[in-house]
C-alpha positions as CSV (number, residue, x, y, z in Angstrom):
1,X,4.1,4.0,21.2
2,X,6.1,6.9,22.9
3,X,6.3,9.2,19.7
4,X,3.8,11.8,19.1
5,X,4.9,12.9,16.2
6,X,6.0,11.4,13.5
7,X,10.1,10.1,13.3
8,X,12.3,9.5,10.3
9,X,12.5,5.6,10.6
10,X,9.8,5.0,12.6
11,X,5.5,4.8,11.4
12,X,4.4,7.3,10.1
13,X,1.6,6.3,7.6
14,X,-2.0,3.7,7.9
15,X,-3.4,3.0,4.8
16,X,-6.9,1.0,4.4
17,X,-6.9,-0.6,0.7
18,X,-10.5,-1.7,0.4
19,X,-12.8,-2.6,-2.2
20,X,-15.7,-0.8,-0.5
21,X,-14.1,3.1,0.9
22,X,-17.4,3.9,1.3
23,X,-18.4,1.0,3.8
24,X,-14.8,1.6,5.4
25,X,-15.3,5.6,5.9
26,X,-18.9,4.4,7.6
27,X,-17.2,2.4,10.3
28,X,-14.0,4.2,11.3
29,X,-15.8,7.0,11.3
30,X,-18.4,5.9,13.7
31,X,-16.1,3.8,15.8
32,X,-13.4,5.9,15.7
33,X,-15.1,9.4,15.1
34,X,-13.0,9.9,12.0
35,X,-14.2,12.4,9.6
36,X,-13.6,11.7,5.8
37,X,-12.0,14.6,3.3
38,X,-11.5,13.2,-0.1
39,X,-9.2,14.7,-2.8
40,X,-11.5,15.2,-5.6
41,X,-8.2,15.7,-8.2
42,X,-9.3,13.2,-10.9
43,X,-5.4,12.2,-10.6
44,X,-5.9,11.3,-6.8
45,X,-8.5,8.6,-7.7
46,X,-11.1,9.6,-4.6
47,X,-7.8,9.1,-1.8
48,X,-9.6,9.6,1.1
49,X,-7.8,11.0,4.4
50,X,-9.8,10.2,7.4
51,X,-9.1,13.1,10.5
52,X,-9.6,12.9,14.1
53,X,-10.7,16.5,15.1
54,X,-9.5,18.6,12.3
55,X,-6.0,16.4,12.4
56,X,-4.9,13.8,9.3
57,X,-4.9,10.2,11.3
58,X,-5.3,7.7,8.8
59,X,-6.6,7.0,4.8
60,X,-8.8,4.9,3.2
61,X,-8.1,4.4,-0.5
62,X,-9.8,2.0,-3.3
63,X,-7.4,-1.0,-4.4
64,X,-5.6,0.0,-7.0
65,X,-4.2,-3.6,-8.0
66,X,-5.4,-7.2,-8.8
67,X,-5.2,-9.1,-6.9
68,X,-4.6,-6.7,-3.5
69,X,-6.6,-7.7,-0.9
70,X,-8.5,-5.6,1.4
71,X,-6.5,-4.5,4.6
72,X,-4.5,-2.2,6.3
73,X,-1.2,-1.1,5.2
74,X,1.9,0.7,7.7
75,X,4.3,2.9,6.2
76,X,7.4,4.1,7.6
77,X,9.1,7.5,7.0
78,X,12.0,7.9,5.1
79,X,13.8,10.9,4.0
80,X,14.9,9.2,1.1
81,X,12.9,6.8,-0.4
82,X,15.2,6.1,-3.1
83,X,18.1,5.5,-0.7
84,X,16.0,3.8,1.6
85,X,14.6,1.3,-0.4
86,X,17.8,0.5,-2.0
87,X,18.9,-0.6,1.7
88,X,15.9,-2.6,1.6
89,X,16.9,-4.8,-1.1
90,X,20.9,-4.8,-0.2
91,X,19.4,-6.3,3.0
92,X,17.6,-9.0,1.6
93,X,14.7,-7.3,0.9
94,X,12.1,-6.4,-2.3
95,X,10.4,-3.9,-3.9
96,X,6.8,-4.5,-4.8
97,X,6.2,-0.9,-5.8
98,X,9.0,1.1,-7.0
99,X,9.7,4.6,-5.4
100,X,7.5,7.0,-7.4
101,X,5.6,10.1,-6.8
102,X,2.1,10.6,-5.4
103,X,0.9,14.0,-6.2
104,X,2.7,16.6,-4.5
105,X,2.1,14.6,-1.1
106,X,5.6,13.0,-1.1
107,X,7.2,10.0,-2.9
108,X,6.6,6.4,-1.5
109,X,7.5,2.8,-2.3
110,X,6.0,-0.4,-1.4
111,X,8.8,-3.3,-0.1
112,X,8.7,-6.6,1.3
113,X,11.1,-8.1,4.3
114,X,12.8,-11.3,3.6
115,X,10.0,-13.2,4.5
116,X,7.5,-11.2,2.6
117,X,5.7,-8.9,5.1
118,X,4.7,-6.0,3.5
119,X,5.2,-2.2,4.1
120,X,5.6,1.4,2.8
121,X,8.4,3.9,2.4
122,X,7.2,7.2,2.5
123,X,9.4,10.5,1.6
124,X,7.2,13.8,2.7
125,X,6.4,16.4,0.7
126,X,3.2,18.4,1.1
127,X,2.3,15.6,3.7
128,X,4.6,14.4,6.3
129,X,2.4,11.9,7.8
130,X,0.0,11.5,10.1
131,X,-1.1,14.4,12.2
132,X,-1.8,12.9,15.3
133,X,-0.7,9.7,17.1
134,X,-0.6,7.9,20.1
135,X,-4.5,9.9,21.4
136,X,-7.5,7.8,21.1
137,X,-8.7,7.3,17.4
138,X,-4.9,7.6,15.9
139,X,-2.3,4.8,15.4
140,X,-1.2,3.5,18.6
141,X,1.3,0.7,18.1
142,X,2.3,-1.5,15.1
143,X,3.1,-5.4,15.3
144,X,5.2,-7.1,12.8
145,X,3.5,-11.4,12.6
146,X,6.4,-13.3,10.9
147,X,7.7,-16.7,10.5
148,X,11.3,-15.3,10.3
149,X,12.0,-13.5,14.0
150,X,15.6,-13.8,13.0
151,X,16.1,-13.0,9.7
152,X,13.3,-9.7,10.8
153,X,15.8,-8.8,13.5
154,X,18.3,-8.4,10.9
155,X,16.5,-7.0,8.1
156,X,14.4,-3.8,10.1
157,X,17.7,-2.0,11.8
158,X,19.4,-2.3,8.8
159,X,17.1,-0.5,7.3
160,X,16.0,1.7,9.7
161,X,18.2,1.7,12.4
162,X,15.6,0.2,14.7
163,X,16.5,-1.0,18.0
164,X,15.3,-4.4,19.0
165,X,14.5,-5.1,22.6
166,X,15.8,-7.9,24.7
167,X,12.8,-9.7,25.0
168,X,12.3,-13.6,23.0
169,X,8.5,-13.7,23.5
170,X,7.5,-10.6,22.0
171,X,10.9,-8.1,20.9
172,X,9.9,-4.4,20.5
173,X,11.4,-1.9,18.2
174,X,12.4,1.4,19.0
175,X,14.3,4.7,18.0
176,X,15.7,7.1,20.3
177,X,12.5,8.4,21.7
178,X,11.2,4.7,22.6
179,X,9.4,1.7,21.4
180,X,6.5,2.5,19.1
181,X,5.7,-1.7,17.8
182,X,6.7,-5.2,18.1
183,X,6.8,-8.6,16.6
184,X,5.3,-11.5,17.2
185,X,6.1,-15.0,15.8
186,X,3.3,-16.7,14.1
187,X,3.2,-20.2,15.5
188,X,0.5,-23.1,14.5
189,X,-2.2,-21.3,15.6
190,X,-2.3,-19.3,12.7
191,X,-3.7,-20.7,9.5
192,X,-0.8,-21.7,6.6
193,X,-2.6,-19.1,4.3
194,X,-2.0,-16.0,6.9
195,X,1.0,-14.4,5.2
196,X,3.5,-12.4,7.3
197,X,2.2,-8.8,7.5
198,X,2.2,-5.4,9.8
199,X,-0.9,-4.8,11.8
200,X,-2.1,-1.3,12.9
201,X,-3.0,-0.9,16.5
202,X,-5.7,2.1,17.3
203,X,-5.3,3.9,20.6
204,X,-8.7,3.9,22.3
205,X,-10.1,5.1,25.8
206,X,-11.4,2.0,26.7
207,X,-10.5,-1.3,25.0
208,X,-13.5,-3.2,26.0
209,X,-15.9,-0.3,25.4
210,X,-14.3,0.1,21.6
211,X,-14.4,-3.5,20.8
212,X,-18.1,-4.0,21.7
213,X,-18.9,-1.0,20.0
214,X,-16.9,-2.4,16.6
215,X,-18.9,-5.8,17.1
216,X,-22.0,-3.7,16.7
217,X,-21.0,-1.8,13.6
218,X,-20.5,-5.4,12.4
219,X,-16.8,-6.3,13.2
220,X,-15.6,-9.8,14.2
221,X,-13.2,-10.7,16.6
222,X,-9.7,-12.2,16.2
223,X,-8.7,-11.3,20.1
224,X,-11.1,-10.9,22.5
225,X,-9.9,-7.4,24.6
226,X,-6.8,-9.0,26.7
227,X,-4.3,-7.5,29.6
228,X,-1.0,-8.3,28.6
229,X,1.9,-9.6,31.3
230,X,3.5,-6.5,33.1
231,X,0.0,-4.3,33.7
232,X,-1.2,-1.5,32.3
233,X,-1.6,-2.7,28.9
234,X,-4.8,-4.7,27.4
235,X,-5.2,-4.8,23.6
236,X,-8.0,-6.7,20.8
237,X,-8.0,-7.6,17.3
238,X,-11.0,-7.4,15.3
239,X,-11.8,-7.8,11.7
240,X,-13.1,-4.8,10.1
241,X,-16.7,-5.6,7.9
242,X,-14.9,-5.0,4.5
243,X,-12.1,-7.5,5.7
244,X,-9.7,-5.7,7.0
245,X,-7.7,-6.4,10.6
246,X,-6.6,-4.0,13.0
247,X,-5.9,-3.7,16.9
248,X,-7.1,-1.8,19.6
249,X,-4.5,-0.3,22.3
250,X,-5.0,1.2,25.4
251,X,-2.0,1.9,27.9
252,X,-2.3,3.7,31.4
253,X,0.4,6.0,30.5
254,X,-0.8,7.0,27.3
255,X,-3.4,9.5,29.3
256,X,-0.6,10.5,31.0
């Protein structure tokens, strides 16, 4: 991810929806060095934001439906959410969540692509997103895993007005100021149950480092830390203890 602030189209927003915050809080915030600030509003239902040195990075939030399991959710920004997710559905799109307000944060609304990966539309208000990207402990990257590579390279820049790179193995997207994610198609290898779905990547010093250091906070591994082709990149997926997936990132350049 180029961007170090957040970009209208492009991700703004991680969300983790877990059945244990508490538990959740614990491990980011050693792992990550997060530090939790919860907005004790009754109305805001203990909505936790989780900050990396004074600066908003991520949430953690109870589940607020049945059903919803416990993972990590990517939102992107729009500056109209209403607009925005109407594109969604004209594009063959669906709304799981309706745009509504939350607080005086902003408005959101939660969609689905055509093959039913899901993701947020977020409208600021008080809060335009996350404070701090692309350093180590923030959102690094995101990865669309789909069944559909071609009905997703349809559905996103019509939407967004992503840009979809060249590449048949692994196609980023991008804006104007570069790629910040990409998609990979999910092959046999991944179970029949695994839906489609956006996975957060976490920028880290030291991918190898971060990923034993999550294994002893109780994490399991999906991806043991790998270099991907073209150098400078090497990347892990682990499984959070309450559930949850997420990458780890690390890129020469980004210390750059």
């Amino acid at each position: 991810m180029k961007q170090r602030t957040v970009t209208t189209g492009g991700p703004c927003w991680v969300e983790h929806g877990s059945a244990d915050p508490a538990a959740a809080q614990r491990f980011y915030g050693e792992l990550f060095g997060w530090q939790p600030e919860t907005d004790e509003r009754p109305e805001a239902g203990g909505y936790t934001f989780m900050r990396l040195d004074g600066r908003i990075a991520a949430s953690v939030a109870p589940l607020y439906g049945e059903g919803q399991p416990t993972a990590w959710s990517v939102s992107f920004l729009a500056e109209d959410a209403d607009a925005t997710a109407r594109r969604v559905v004209e594009a063959g799109g669906s709304l799981v969540v309706r745009p509504m307000d939350a607080l005086d944060y902003g408005r959101f609304a939660i969609a689905a692509d055509p093959s039913g990966a899901v993701f947020g539309l977020w409208q600021p208000g008080r809060l335009r997103g996350a404070e701090v990207l692309n350093e180590p402990g923030a959102l690094g990257w995101v990865e669309l895993l789909t069944r559909a590579p071609d009905a997703a390279r349809a559905f996103y820049p019509a939407v967004f007005g992503w840009t979809v790179g060249p590449s048949e193995q692994y196609p980023q997207w991008g804006l104007a100021d570069g790629d910040f994610g990409g998609m990979l198609t999910m092959g046999g290898d991944f179970p029949p149950q695994v839906p489609p779905h956006w996975l957060p990547y976490f920028s880290v010093a030291d991918v190898d480092d971060s990923a034993s250091r999550a294994g002893h906070l109780g994490a399991g591994v999906l991806m043991a830390p790998t270099d991907l082709p073209g150098g400078g990149l090497r990347i892990a997926v682990l499984r959070d203890p309450t559930g949850a997936a997420f990458g780890l990132y690390y890129r020469s350049e980004t210390r750059g």
